[in-house]
C-alpha positions in Angstrom: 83.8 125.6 268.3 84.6 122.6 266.6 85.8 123.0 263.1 85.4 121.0 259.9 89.2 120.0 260.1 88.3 118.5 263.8 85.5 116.2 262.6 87.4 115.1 259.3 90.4 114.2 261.6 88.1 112.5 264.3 86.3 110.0 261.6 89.7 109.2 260.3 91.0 108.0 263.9 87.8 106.1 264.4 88.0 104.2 260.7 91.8 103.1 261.8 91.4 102.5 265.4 87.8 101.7 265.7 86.8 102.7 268.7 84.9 105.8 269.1 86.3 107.0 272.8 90.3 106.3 271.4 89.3 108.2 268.1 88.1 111.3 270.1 91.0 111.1 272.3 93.3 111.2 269.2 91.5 114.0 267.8 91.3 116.6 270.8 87.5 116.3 271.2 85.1 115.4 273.8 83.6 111.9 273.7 79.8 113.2 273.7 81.0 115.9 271.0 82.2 113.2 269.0 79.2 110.8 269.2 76.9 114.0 268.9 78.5 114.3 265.1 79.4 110.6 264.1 75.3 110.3 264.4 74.8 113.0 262.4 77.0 112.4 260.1 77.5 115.8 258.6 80.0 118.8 259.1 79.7 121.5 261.4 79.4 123.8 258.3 76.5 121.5 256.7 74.5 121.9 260.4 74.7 125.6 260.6 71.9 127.7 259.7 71.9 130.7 258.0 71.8 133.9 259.7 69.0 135.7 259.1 68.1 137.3 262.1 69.2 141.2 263.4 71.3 141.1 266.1 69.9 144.9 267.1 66.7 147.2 266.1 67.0 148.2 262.6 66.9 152.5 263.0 65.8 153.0 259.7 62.3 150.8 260.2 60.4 153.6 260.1 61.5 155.6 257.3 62.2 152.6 255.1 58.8 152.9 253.2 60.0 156.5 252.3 63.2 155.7 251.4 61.9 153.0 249.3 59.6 155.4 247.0 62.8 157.6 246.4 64.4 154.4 245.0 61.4 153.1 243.4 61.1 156.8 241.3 65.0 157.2 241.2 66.6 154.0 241.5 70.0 155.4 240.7 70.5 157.5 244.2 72.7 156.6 246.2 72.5 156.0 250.3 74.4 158.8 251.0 72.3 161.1 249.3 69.2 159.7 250.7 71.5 159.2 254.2 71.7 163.0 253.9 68.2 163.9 253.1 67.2 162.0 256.6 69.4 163.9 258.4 67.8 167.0 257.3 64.5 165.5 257.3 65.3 164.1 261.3 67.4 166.7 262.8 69.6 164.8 265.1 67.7 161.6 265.1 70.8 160.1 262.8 74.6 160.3 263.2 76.9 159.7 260.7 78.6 156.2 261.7 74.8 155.1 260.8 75.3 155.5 257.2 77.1 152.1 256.8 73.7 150.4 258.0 71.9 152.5 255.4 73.9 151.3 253.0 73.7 147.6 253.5 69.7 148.1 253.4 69.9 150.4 249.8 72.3 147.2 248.8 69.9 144.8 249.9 67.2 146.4 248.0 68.9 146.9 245.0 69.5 143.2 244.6 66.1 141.9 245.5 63.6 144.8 244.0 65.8 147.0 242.3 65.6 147.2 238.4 67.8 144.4 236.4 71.5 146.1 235.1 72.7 146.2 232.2 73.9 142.6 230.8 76.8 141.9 228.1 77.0 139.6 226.1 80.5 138.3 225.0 80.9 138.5 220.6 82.3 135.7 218.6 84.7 137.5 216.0 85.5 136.1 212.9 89.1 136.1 210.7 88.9 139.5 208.6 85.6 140.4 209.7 85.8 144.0 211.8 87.8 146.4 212.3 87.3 149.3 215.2 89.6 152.3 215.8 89.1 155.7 218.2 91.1 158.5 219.0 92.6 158.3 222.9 94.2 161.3 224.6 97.8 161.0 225.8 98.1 163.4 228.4 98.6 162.2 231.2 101.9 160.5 229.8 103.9 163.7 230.5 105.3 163.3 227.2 107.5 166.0 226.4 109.5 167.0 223.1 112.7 169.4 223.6 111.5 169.9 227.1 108.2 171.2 225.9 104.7 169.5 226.7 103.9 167.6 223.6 99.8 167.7 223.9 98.6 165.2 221.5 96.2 161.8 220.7 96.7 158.7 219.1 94.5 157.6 216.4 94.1 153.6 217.4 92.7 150.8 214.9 92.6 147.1 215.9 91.6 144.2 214.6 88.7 142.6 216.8 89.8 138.9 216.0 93.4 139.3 216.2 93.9 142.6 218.1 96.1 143.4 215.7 96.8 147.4 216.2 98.1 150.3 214.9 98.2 153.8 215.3 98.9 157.5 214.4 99.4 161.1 215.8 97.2 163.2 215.4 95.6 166.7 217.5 91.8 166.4 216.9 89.2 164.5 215.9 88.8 165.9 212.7 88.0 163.7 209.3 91.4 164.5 208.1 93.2 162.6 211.6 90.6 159.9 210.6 91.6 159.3 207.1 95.1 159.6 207.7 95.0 157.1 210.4 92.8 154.3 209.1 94.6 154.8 205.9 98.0 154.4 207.4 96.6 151.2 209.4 95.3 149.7 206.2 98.1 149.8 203.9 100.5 149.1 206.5 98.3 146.0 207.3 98.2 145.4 203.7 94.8 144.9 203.4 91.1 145.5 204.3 88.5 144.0 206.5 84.7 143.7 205.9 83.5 146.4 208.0 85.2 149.6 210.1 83.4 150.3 213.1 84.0 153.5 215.2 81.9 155.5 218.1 79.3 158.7 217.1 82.1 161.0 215.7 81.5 163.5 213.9 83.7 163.5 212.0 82.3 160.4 210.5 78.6 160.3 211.9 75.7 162.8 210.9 73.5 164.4 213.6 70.6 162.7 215.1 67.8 163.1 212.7 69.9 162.9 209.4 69.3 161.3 206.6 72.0 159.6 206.2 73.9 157.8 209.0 77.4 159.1 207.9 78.8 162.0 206.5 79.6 162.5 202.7 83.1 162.4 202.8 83.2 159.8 205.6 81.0 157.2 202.9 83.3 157.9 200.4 86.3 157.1 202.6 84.4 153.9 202.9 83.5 153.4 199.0 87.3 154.0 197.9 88.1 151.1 200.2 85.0 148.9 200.2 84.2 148.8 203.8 81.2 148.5 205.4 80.2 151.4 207.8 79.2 150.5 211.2 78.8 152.8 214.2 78.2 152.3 218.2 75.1 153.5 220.2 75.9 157.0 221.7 76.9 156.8 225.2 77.6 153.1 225.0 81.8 152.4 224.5 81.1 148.7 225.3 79.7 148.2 221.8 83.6 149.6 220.6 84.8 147.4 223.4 88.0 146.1 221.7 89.7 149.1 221.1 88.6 151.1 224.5 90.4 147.9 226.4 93.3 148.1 224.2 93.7 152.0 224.6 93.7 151.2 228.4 96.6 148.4 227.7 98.4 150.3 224.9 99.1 153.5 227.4 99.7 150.5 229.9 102.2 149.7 227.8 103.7 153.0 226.8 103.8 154.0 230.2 106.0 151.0 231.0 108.5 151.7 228.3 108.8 155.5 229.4 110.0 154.4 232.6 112.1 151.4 231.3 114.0 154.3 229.2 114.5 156.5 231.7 112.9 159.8 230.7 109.7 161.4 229.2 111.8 163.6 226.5 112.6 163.0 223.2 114.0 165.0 220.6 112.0 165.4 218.1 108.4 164.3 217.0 110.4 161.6 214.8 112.1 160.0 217.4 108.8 159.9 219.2 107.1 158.0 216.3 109.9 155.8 215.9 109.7 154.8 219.7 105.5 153.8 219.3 106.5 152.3 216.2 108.7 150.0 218.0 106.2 149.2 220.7 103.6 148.3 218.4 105.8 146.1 216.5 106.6 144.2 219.9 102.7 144.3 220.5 101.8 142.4 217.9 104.6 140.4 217.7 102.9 137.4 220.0 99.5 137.6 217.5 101.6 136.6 214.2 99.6 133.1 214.2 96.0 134.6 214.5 97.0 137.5 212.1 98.1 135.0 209.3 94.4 133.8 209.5 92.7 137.4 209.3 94.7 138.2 206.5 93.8 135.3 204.1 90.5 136.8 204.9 91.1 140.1 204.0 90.5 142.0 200.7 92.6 143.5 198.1 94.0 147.4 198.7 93.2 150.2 195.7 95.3 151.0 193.7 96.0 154.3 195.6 94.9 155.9 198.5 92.2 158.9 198.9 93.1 161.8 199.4 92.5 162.8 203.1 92.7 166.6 202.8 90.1 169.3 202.7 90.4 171.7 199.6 89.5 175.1 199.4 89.7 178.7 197.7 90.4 181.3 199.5 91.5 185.1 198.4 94.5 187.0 200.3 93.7 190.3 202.2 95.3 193.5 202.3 96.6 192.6 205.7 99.0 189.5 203.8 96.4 186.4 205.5 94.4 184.3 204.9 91.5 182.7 206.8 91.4 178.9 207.0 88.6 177.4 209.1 88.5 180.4 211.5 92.1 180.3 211.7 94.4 183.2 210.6 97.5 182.3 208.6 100.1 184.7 206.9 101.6 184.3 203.4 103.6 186.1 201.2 102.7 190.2 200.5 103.5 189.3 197.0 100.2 187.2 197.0 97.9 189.8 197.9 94.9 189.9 196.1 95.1 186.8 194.6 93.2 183.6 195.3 95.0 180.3 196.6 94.4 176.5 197.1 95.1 175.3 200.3 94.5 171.8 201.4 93.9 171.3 205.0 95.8 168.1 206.3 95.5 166.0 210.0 98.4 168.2 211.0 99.6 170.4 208.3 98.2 173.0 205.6 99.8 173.6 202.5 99.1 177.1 200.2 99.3 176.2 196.5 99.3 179.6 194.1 98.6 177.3 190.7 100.8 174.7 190.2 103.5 176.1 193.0 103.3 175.1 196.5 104.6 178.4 198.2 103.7 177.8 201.9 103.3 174.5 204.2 102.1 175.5 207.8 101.3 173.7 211.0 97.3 173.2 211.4 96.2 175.5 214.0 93.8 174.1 216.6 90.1 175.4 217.3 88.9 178.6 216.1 90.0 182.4 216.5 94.2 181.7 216.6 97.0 183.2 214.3 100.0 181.9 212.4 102.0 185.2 211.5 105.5 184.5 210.1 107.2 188.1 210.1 109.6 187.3 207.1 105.9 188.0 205.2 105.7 191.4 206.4 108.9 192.8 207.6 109.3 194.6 204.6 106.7 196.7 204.6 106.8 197.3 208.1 110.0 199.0 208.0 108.5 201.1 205.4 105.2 202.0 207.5 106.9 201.6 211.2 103.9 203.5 212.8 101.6 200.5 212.1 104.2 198.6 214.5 102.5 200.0 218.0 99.6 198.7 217.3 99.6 195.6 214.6 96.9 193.3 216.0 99.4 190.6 215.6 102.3 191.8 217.0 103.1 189.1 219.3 103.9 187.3 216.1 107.6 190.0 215.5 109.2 188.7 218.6 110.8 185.6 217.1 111.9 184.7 220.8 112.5 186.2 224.3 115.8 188.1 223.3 114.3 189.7 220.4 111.4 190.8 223.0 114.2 192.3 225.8 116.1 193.8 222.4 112.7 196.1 221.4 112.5 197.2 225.4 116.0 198.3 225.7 115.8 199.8 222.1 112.6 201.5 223.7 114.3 202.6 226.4 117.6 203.7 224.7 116.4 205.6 222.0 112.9 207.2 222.7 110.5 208.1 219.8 112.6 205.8 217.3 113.4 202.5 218.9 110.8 200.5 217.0 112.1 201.6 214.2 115.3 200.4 215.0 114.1 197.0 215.8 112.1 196.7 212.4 115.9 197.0 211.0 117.2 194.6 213.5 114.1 192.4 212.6 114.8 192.8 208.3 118.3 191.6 209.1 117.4 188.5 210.5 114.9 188.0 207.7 117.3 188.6 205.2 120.6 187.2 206.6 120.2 184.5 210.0 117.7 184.4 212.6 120.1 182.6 214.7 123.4 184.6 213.9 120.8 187.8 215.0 119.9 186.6 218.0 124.0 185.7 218.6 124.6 189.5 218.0 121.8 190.9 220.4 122.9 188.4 223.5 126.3 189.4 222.9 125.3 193.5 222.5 123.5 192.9 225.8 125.3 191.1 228.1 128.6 193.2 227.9 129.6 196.8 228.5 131.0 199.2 226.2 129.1 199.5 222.8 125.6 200.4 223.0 122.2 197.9 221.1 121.8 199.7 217.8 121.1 198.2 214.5 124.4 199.5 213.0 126.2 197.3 216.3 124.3 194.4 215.3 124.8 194.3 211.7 128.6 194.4 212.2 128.4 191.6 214.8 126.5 189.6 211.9 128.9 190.5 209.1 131.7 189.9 211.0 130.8 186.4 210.9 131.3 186.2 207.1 128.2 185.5 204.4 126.4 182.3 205.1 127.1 179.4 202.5 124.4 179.6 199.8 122.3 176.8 199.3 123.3 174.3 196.8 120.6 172.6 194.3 121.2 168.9 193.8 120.3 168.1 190.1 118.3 164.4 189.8 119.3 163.3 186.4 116.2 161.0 185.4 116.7 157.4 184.8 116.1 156.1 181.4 114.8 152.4 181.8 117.4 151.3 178.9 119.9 151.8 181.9 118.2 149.1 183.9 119.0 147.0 180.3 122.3 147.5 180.6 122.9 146.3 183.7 121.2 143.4 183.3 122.8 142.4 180.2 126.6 143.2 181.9 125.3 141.0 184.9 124.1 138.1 182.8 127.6 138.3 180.9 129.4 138.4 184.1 127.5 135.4 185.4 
């Protein structure tokens, strides 16, 4: 088959050499070849037609009008399905290296008769117009803190004209992550856009057939700040397109430094932070020219920030808790019967008995978990040990594995009164050191010779020495005639 390369190279020949039968003979080709083309004057490729013919009988001819209602009614089935359907239809009238033909002919279809798709159409953004932000899962990362699986999400906000970004920690997608995070973004952006624009959340967005398009608490996030509100169409992330690309490139990009540093574990949730901190800084370091023109755009920040937390009343029971969003949490028993503030952070609650804060706790997750500290209720256990046996929360009194093997050998050891024993054990390490406790029982255990009592233990601990109290460092306030003085004494020296 002659190529176009042939017929280029034979027209060359014959413009320097001019003569046809010389120019063919330079090129490789037959002379009747070559006069065949130099008449036409075209290409091989320009003379070829298209092929539209089948090179064998089409099998699916006579089912192709069925086939074609299916689409026509479903249009989103796919060959395979209808492939299979045939199959069951036929019985052995189709094998399964026929599918690929099916395929090209449900292909065909779809691109001649088929319904149009979807079309998108590209945004112009403007300098300090929009702002969009979403939670994204980080998973699959492998993140881990202290060897443990750190489960978590980052709250992301970019800027759609810069892609400025930012983001925050958080557990859920409650209001409370929200605020924090577009918050945090803001003032460490140091100003605010027109408009924030987020998917349906709900912890922003009200339920179909609302009223109002976003929730109370949600519109007066929005107030405090003066943003405009603006939401994307359920089921379509493409209308939130800037941040869903950047969550793809920020994990990207996280994922890259994990391996550049060698290992998935940090330390502590700080030094976690501190790392994303430093890979946003180095994200946005190449948009410095486009964010110096979104923020002579932007507007002014409050004066202060809201306040992101949930507030509410709630009265302690008999049992020492208190229920928070269908969560169980343990205070104090000296707070029984009273009634407490607690505000409900992105990560945190704090318990407020009038003007003293006397508990901050970790946020539990969904509905129907505990958080039972046993230096709330040791006490009183020791005084009513039979409620031990059978405390619904008595997971909560094994501080760790050790203390766990401890109450079975204690069990096993002293029968009838070995729970009792552990309460003691248990009060001591309230009252003294967790950690110097948990020293005594590895050391009771893992040798011969002195049997696990409380009486052993407490003499391992004491032993030790008392632990150094705890020091309070006294602030002296600073009287602004102090600034005075230095001025004055610098001016003098100057």
């Amino acid at each position: 088959m002659v190529t176009d390369r042939e017929v280029r190279s034979l027209m060359e020949c014959r413009r320097k050499l001019g003569s046809l039968r010389a120019a063919a003979d330079k090129a490789g080709m037959d002379e009747r070849t070559a006069r065949k083309y130099v008449k036409l004057g075209k290409l091989p490729s320009e003379t070829r037609k298209p092929h539209t013919w089948r090179t064998r009988s089409d099998p699916f001819e006579g089912v192709w009008s069925e086939v074609r209602e299916f689409l026509e009614v479903n249009p989103g089935l796919e060959a395979k399905t209808l492939f299979e359907y045939l199959q069951r239809r036929y019985p052995k009238r189709y094998q399964d290296g026929q599918i690929r033909t099916l395929q090209r002919r449900v292909s065909h279809w779809r691109s001649t008769e088929g319904p149009g798709l979807e079309v998108m159409f590209p945004q112009r953004h403007v300098p300090g117009r929009l702002g969009q932000s979403d939670f994204t899962r980080m998973k699959k990362l492998r993140v881990t803190i202290g060897g443990e699986p750190f489960d978590h999400m980052i709250y992301h906000f970019v800027l759609t004209y810069s892609n400025w970004e930012s983001g925050t920690i958080c557990f859920s997608e409650s209001f409370e992550s929200l605020s924090e995070g577009l918050q945090r973004a803001l003032w460490e952006l140091g100003g605010v856009p027109e408009a924030h624009q987020s998917d349906c959340l709900t912890a922003a967005v009200q339920k179909l057939g609302s009223e109002e398009e976003f929730t109370q608490r949600y519109r007066a996030l929005l107030s405090h700040y003066g943003l405009q509100g603006k939401r994307s169409q359920p089921r379509c992330p493409n209308e939130n397109g800037d941040v869903e690309q950047r969550h793809h490139r920020f994990k990207r990009a996280v994922d890259q430094a994990l391996m550049l540093r060698g290992s998935r574990d940090f330390d502590s949730r700080e030094s976690y932070e501190a790392f994303l901190r430093k890979l946003f800084d180095q994200l946005n370091a190449g948009r410095t020219e486009r964010l110096q023109e979104e923020l002579a755009h932007l507007k002014r920040l409050p004066l202060r920030k809201f306040d992101a937390c949930r507030r509410q009343k709630v009265s302690v029971g008999q049992n020492s808790t208190i229920n928070v969003m269908q969560n169980v949490y343990s205070v104090h028993s000296r707070l029984i019967g009273r009634t407490v503030c607690v505000y409900v952070y992105g990560d945190h609650i704090e318990v407020w008995n009038g003007r003293s804060q006397v508990e901050r706790l970790p946020r539990l997750r969904g509905k129907g978990h505990h958080e039972i500290n046993y230096r709330h209720i040791i006490d009183w256990l020791v005084r009513k040990p039979g409620a031990f046996e059978r405390y619904l929360y008595r997971d909560a009194l094994f501080p760790s594995s050790r203390f766990r093997m401890a109450y079975d050998l204690l069990e096993a050891l002293y029968p009838g009164r070995g729970h009792k024993e552990y309460l003691k054990i248990l009060e001591l390490a309230a009252k003294e050191n967790e950690a110097s406790v948990e020293a005594a029982l590895h050391r009771l255990m893992n040798r011969d010779g002195e049997l696990l009592s409380f009486d052993a233990v407490k003499r391992l601990v004491q032993s030790r020495g008392p632990s150094r109290p705890i020091q309070e460092v006294q602030v002296r306030q600073v009287q602004l005639s102090d600034y005075d003085v230095l001025l004055l004494a610098e001016k003098g020296h100057v």
